[in-house]
N, C-alpha and C positions, 0 to 999 in steps of 0.2 A: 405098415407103409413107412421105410424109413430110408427117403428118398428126396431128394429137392425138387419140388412139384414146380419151380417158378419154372417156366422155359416150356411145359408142356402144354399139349392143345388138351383143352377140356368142354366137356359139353355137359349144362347141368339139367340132372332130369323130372327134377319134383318141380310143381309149381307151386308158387307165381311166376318163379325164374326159370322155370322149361324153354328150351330152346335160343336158350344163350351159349353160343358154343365162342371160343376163339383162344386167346394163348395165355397161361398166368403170366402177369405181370407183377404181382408184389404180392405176399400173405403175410397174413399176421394171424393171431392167436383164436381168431373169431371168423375171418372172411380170408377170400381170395379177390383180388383185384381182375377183372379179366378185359384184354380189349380184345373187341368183338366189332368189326365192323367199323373202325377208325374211331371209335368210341371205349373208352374202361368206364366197367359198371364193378362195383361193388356186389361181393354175393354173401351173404352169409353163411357159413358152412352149420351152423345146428338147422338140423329138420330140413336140409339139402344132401340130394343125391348126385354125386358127379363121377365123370366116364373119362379118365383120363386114355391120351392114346400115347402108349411107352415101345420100347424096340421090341420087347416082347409080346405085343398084342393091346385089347383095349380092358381095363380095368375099372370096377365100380365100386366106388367107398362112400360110407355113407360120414356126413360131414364131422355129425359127433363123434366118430373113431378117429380124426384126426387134426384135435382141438387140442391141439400144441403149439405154440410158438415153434418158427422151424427150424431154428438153432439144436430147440430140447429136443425135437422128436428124431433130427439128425444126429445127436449125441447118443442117442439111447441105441446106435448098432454097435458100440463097444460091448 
């Protein structure tokens, strides 16, 4: 996934954090920030499952594959 996720709607699947869906708002190397409902929750991406929805369809990655800062993981489609 080597993509800028900020701007996408996502919806995260595993609990505790099941059923928090709304837009990223800011990531960094550990979480995604997401406002959901006039509110930003913090999510952790290790041991979370999220669904993003892209122009191609809806996509699931699980958080530990994409435990990058989003500078690095953006640099790495050269």
């Amino acid at each position: 996934m080597r993509t800028e996720l900020i701007g996408l709607d996502v919806e995260v699947l595993s609990a505790p954090y099941s059923g928090i869906s709304g837009k990223v708002v800011d990531e960094t190397k550990n979480t995604f920030t997401i406002e959901s409902a006039g509110t930003e929750k913090m999510v952790p991406k290790p041991g979370n499952v999220f669904r993003f929805v892209m122009q191609e369809g809806k996509i699931d990655l699980e958080g530990s594959d994409i435990l990058f800062r989003p500078e690095d993981r953006i640099k790495k489609v050269r």
